[in-house]
N, CA, C and O atoms as a MOPAC input file, in Angstrom:
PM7 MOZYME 1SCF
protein

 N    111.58400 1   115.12400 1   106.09200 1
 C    110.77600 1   116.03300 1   105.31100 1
 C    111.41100 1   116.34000 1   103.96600 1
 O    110.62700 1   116.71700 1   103.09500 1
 N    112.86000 1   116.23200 1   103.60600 1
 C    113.48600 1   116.63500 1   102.35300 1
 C    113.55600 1   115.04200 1   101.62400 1
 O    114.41100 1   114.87500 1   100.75400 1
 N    112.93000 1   114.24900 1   101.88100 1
 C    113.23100 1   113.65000 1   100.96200 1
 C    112.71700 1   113.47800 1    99.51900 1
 O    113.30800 1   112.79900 1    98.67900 1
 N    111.87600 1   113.96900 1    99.35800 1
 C    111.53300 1   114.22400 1    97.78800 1
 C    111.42900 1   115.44100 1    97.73800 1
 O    110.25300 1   115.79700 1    97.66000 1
 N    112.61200 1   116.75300 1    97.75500 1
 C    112.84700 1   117.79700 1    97.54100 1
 C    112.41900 1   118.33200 1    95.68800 1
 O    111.74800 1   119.31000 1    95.35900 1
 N    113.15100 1   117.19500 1    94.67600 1
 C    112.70200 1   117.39100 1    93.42700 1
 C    110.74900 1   117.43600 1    93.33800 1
 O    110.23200 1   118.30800 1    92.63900 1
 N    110.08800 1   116.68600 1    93.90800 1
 C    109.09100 1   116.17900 1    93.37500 1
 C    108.23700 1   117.54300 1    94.63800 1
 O    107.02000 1   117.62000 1    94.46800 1
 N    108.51400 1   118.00000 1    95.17800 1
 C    107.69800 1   119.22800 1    96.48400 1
 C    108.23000 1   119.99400 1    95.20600 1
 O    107.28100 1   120.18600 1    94.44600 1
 N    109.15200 1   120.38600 1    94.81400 1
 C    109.37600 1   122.08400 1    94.13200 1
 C    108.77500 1   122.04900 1    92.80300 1
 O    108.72900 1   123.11800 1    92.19400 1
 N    108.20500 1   120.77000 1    92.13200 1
 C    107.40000 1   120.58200 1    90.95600 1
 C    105.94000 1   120.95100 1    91.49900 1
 O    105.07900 1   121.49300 1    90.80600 1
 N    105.78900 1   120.59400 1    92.79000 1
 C    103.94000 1   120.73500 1    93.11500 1
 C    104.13900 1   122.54800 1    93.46100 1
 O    103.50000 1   123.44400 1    92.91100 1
 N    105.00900 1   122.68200 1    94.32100 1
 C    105.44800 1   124.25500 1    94.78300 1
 C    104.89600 1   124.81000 1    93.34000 1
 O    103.77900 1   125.30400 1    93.18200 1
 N    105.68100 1   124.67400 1    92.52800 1
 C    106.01000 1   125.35800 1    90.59700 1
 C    104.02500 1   125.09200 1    90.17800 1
 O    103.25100 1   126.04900 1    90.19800 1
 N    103.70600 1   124.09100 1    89.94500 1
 C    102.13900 1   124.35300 1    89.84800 1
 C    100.73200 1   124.17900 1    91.04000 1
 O     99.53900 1   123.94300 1    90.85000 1
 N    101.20300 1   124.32000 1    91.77300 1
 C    100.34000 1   124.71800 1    92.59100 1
 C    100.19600 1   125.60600 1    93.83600 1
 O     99.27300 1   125.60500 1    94.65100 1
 N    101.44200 1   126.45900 1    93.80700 1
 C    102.40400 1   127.38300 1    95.29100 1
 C    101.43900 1   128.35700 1    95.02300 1
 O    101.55700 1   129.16700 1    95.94300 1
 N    100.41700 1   128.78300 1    94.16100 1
 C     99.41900 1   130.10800 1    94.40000 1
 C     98.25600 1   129.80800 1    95.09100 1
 O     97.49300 1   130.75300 1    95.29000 1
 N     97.91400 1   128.61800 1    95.53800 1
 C     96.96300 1   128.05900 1    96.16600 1
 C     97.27800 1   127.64900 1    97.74700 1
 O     96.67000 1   126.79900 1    98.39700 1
 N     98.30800 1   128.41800 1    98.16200 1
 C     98.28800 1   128.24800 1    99.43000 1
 C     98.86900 1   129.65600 1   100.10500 1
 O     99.64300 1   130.36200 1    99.45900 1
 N     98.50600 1   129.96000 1   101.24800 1
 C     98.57900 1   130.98700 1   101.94700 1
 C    100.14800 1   131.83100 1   101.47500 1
 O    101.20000 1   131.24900 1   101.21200 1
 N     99.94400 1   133.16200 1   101.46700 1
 C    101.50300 1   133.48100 1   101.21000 1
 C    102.52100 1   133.46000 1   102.21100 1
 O    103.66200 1   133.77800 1   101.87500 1
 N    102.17800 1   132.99600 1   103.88200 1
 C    103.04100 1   132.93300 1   104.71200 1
 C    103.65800 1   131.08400 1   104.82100 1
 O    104.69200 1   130.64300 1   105.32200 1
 N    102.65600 1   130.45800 1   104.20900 1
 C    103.00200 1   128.88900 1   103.67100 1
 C    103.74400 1   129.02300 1   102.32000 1
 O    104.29100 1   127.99200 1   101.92700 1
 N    103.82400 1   129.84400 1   101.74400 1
 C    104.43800 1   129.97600 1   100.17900 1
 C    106.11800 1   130.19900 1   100.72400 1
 O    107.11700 1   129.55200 1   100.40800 1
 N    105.99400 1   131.22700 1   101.54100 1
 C    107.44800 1   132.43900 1   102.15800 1
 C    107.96200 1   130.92700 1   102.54800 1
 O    108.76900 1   130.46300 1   101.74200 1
 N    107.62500 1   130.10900 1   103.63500 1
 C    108.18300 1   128.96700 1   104.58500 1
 C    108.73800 1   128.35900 1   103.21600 1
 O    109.58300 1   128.91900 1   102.51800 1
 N    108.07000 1   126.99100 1   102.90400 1
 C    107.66600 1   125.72900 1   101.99100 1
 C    109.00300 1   126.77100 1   100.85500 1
 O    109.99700 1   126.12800 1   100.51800 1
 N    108.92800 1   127.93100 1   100.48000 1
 C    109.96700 1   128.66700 1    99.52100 1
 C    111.80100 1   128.02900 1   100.22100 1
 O    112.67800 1   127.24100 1    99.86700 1
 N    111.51700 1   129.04700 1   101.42700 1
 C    112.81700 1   129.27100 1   102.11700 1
 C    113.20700 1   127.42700 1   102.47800 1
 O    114.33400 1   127.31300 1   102.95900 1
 N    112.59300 1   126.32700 1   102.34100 1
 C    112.98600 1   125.14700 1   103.16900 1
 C    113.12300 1   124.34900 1   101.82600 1
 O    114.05700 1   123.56000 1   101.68600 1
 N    112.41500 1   124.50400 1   101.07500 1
 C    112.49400 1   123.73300 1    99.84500 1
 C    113.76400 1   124.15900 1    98.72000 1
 O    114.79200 1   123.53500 1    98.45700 1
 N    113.28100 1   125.41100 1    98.20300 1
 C    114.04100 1   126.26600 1    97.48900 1
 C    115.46200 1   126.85600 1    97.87700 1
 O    116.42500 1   126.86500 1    97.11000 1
 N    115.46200 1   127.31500 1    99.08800 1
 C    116.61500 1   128.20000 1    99.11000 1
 C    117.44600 1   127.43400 1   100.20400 1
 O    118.44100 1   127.84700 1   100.80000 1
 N    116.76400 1   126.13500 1   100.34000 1
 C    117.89300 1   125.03600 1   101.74900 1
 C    117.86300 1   125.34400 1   102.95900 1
 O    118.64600 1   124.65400 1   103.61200 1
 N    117.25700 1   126.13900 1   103.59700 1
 C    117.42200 1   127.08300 1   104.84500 1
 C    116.77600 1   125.51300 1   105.54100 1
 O    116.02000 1   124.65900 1   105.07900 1
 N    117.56900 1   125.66900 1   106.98200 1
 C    117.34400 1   124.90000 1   107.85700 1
 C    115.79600 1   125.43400 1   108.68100 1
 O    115.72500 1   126.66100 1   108.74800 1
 N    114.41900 1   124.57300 1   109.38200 1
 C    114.15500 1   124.57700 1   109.67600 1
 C    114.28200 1   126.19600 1   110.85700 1
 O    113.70700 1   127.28300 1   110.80100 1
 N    115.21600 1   125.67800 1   111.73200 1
 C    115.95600 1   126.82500 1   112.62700 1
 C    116.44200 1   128.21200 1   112.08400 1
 O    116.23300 1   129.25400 1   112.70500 1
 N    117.06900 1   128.16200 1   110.94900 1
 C    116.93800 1   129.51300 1   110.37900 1
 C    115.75100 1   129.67300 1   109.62700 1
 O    115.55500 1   130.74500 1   109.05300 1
 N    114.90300 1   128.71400 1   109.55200 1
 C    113.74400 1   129.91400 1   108.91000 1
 C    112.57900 1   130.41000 1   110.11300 1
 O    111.59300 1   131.12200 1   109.91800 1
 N    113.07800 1   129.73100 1   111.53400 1
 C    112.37900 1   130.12900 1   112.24000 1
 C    112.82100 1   131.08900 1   112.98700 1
 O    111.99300 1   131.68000 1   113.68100 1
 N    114.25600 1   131.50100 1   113.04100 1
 C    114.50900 1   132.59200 1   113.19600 1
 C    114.49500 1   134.65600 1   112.15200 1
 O    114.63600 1   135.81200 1   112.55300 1
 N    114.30300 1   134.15700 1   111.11100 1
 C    113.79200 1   135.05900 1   110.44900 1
 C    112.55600 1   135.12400 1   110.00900 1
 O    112.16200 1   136.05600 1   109.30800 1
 N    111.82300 1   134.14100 1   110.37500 1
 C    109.73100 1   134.56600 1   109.93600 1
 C    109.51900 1   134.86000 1   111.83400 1
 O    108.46700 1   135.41100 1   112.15900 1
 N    110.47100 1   134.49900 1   112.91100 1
 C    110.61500 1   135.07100 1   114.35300 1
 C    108.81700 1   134.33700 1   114.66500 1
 O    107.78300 1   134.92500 1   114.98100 1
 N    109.02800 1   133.15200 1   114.45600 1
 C    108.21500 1   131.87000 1   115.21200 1
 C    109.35100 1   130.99000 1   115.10300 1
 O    110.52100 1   131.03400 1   114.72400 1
 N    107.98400 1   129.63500 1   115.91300 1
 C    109.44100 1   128.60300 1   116.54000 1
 C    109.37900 1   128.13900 1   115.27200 1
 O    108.76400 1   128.59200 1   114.30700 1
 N    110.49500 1   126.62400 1   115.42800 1
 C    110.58400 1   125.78000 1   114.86900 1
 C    110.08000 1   124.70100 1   114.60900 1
 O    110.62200 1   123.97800 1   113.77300 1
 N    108.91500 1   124.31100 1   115.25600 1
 C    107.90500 1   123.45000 1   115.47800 1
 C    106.98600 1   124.17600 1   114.47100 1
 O    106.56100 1   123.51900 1   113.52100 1
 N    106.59200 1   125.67300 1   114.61700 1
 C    105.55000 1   126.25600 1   113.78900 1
 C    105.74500 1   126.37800 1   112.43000 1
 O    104.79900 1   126.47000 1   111.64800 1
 N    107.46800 1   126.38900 1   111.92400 1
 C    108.05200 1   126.34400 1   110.58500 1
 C    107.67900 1   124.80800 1   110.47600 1
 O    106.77000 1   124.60400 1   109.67100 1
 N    108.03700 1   124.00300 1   110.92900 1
 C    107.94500 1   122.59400 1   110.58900 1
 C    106.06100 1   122.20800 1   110.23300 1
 O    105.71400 1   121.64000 1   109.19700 1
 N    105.17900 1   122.61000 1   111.20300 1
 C    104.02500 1   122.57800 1   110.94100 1
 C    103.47300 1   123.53200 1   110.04400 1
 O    102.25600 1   123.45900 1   110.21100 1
 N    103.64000 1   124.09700 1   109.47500 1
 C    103.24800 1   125.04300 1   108.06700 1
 C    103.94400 1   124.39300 1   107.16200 1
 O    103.23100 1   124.12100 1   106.19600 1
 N    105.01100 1   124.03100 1   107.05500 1
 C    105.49800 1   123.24600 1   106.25800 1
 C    104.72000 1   122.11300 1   105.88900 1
 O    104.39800 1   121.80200 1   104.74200 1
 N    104.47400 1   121.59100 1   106.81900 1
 C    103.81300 1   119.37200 1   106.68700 1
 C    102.40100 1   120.36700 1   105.98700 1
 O    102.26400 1   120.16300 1   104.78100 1
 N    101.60800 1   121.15600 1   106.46200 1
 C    100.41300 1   121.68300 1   106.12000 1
 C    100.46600 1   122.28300 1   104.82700 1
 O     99.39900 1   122.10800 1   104.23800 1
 N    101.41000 1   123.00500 1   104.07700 1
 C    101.60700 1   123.06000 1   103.09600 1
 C    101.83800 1   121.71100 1   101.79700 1
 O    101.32500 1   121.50500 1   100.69800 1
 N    102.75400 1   121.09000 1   102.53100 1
 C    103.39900 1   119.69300 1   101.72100 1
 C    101.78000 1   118.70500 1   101.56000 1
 O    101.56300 1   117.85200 1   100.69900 1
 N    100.93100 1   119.09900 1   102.53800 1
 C     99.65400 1   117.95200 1   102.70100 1
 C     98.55400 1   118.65900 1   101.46300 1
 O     97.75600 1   118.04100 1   100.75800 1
 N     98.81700 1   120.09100 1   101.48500 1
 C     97.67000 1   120.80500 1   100.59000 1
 C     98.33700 1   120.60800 1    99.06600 1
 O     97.51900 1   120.60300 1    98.14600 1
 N     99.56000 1   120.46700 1    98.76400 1
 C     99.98600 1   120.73400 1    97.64500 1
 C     99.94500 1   119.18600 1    96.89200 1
 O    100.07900 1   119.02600 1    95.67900 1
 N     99.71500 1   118.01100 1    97.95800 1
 C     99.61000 1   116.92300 1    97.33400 1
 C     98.71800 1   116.21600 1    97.05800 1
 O     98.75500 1   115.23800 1    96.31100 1
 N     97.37200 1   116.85900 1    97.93200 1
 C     95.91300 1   117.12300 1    97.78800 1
 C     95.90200 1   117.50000 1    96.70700 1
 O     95.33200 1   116.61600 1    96.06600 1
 N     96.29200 1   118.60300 1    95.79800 1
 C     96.09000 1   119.64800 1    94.62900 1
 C     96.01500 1   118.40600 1    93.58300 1
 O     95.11300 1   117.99400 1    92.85300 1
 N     96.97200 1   118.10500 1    93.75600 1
 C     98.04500 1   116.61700 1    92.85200 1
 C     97.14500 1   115.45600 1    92.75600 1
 O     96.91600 1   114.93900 1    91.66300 1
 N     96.61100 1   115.01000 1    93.88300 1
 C     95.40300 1   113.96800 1    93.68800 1
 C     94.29600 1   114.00400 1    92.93900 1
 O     93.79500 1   113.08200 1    92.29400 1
 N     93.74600 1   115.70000 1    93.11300 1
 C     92.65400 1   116.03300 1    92.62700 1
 C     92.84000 1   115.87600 1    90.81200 1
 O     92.21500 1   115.14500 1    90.04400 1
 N     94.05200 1   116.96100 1    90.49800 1
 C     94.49900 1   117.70100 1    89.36300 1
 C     95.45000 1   116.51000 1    88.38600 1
 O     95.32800 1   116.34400 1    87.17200 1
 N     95.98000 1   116.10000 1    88.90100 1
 C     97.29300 1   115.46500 1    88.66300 1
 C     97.89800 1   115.78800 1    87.72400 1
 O     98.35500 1   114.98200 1    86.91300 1
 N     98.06400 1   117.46000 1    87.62300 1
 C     98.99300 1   118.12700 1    86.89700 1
 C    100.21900 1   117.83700 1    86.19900 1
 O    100.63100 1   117.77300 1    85.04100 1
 N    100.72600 1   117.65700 1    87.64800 1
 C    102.92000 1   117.63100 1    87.98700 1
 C    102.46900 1   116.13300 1    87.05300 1
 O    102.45100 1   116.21000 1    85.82500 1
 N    102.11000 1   114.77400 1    87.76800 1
 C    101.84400 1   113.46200 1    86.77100 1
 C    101.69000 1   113.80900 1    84.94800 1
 O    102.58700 1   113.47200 1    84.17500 1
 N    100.44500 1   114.50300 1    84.48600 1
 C    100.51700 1   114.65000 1    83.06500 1
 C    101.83700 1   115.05200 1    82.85200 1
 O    102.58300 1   114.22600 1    82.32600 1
 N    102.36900 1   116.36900 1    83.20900 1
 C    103.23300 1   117.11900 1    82.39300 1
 C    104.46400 1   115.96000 1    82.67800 1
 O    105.43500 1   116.01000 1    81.92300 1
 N    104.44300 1   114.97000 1    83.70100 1
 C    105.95400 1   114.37200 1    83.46900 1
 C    105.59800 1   113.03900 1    82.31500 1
 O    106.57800 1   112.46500 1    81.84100 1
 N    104.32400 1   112.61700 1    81.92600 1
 C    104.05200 1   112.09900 1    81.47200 1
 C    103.90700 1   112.63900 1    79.87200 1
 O    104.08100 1   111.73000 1    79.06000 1
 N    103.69600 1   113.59800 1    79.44800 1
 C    104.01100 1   114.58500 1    78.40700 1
 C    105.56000 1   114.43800 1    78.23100 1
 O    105.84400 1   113.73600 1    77.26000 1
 N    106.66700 1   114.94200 1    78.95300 1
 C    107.91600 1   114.80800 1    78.61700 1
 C    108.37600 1   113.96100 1    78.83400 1
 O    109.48400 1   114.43300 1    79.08800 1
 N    108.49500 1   112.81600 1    78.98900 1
 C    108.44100 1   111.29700 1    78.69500 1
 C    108.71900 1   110.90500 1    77.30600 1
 O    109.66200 1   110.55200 1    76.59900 1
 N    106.74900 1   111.25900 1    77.21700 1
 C    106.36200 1   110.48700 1    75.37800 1
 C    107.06300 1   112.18500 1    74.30500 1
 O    107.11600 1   112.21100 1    73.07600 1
 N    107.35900 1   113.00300 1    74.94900 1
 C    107.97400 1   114.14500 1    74.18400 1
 C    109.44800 1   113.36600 1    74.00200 1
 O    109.81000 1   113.10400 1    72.85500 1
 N    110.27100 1   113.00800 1    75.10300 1
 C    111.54300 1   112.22400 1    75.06000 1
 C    112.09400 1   110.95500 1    74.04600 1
 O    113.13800 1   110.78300 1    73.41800 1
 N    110.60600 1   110.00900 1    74.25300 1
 C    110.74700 1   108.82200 1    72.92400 1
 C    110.66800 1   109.63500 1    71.90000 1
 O    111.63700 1   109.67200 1    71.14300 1
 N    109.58900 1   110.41700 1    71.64600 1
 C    109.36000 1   110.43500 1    70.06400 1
 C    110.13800 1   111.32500 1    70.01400 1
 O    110.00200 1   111.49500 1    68.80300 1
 N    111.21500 1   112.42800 1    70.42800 1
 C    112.53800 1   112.69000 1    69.95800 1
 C    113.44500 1   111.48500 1    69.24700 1
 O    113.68900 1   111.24600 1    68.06400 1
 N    113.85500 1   110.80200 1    70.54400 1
 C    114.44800 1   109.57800 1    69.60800 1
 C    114.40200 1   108.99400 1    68.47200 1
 O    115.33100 1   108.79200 1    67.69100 1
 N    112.96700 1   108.63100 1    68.34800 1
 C    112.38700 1   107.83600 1    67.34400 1
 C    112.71700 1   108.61600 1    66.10300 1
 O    113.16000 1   108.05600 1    65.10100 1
 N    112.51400 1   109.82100 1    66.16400 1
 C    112.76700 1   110.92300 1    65.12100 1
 C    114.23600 1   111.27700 1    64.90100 1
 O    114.58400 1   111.87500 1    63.88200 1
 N    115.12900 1   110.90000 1    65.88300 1
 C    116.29200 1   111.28300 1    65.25200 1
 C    116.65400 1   109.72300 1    64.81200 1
 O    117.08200 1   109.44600 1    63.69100 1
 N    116.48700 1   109.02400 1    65.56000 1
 C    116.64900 1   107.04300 1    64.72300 1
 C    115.99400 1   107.23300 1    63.05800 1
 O    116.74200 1   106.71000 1    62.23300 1
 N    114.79900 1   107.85500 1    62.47800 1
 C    113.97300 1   107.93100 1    61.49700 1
 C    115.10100 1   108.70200 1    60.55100 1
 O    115.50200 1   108.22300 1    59.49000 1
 N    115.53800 1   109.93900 1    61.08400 1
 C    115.96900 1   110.91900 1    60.34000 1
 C    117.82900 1   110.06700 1    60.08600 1
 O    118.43900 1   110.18800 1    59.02300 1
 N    118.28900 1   109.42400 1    61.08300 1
 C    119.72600 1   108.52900 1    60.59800 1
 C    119.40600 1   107.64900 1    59.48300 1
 O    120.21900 1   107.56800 1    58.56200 1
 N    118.32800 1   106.98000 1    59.45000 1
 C    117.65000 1   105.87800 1    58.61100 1
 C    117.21000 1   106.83400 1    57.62800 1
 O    117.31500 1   106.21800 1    56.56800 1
 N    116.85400 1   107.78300 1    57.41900 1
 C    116.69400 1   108.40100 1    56.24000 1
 C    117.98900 1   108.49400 1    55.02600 1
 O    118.11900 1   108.13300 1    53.85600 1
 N    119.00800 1   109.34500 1    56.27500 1
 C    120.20900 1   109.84500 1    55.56100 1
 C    120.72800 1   108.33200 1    54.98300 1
 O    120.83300 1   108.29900 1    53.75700 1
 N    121.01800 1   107.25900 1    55.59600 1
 C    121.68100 1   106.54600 1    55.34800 1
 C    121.09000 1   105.72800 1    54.00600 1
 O    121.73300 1   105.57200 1    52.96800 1
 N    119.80400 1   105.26600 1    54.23600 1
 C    118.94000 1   104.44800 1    53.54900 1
 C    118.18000 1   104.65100 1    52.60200 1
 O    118.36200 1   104.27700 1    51.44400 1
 N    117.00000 1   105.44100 1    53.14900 1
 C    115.99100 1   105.50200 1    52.56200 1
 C    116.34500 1   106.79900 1    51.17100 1
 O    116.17200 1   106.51900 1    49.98500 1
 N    116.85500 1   108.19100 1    51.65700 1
 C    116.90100 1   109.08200 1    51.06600 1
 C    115.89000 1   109.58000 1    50.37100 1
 O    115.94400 1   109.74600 1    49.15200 1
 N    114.72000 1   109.90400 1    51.21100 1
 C    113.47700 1   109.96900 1    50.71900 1
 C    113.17400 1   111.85500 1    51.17300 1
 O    113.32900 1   112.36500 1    52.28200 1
 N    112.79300 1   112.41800 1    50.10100 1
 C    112.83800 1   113.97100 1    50.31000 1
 C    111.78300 1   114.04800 1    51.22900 1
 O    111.96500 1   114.85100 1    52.14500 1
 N    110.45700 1   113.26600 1    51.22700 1
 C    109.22000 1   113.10900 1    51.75300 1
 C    108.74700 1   112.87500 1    53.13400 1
 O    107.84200 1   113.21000 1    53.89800 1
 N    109.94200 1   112.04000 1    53.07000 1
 C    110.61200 1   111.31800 1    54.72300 1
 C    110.99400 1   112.11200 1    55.45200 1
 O    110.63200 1   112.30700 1    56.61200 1
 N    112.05000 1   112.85000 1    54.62200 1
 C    112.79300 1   114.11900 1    55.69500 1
 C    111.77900 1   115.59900 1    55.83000 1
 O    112.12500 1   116.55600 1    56.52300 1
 N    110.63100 1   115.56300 1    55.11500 1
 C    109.68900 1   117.32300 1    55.13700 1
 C    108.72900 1   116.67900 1    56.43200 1
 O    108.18500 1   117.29400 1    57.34900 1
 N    108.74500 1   115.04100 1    56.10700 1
 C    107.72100 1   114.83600 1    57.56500 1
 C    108.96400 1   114.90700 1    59.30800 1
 O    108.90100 1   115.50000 1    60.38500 1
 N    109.48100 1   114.38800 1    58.96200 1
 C    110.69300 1   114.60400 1    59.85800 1
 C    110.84700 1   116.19200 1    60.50600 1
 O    110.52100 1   116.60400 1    61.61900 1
 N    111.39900 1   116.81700 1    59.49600 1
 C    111.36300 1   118.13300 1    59.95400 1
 C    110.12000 1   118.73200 1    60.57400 1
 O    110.20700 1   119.56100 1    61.48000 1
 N    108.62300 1   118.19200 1    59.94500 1
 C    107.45100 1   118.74900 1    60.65700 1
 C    107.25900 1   118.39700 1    62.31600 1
 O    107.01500 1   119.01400 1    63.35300 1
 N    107.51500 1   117.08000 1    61.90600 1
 C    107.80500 1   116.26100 1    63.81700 1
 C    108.69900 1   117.21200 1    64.83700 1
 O    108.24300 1   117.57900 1    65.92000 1
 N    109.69900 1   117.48400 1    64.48600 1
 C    110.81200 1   117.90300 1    65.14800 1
 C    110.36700 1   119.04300 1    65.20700 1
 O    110.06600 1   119.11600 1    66.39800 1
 N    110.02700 1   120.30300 1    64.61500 1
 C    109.12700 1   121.69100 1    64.87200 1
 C    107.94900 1   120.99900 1    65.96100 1
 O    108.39100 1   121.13400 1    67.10200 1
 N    106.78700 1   120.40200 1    65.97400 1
 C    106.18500 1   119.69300 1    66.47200 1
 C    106.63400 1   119.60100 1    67.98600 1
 O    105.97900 1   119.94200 1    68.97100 1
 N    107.72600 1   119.13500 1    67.94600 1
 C    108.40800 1   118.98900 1    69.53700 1
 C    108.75100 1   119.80500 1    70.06700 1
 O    108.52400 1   119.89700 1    71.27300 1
 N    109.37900 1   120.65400 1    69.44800 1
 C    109.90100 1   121.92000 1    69.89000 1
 C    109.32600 1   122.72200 1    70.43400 1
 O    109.81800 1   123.32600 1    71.38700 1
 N    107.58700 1   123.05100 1    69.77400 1
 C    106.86300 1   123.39600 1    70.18600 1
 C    106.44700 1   122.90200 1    71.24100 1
 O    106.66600 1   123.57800 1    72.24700 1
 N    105.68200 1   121.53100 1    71.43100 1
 C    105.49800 1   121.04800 1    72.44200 1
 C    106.25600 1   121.19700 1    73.50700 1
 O    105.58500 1   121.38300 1    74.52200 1
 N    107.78100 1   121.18500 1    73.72600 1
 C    108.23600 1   121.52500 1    74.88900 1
 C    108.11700 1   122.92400 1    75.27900 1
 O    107.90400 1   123.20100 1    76.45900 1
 N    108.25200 1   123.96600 1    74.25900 1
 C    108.10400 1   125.56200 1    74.92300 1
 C    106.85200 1   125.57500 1    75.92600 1
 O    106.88000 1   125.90900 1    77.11100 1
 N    105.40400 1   124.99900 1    74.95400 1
 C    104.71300 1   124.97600 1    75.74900 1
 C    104.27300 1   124.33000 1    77.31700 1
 O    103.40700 1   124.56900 1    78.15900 1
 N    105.36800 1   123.41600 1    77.16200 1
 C    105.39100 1   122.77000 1    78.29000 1
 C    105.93700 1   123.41500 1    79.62600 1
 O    105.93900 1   122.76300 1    80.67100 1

């Protein structure tokens, strides 16, 4: 069940308000905070079979969300092409200093790079 721990706490992060808050408390404590199966079934005081099955029932609704929405996909697909065109912009802005020395070059440069910046807050 932990093996894509990164990629459950990205669907958890946009889509954990769409599922029950006693599936939120579990899918939290097993994902998030590491708790073994067995200790989270000793403090929500059901078994461990019932932590494990709220769990899979959670993990099944949140990847449903993902099929429908494909949220978690855009936004990693957003910081991706946010990631190249950093590059590209600091490769542009070395090739400026060195080469080109174009004042014009560097006011579009600087607009890009605000541009990104933004784009990631909002992200």
């Amino acid at each position: 069940m932990k093996g894509k721990p990164l990629e459950m706490s990205l669907l958890f992060d946009f889509y954990g308000e769409t599922l029950t808050e006693k599936q939120r408390e579990l899918f939290d404590l097993y994902y998030n905070e590491d708790l073994s199966l067995a200790e989270i079934a000793e403090h929500a005081g059901i078994t461990r079979q019932g932590v494990r099955d709220s769990i899979k029932r959670a993990e099944h609704a949140l990847g449903g969300m993902e099929d429908k929405l494909g949220l978690v996909a855009r936004y990693g697909d957003t910081e991706r092409c946010a990631q190249e065109l950093s590059q590209q912009v600091t490769l542009l802005q070395t090739l400026n200093a060195d080469k080109l020395h174009s004042r014009e070059a560097e006011d579009i440069l600087s607009r890009m790079a605000a541009l990104l910046d933004q784009l990631r807050q909002e992200a």
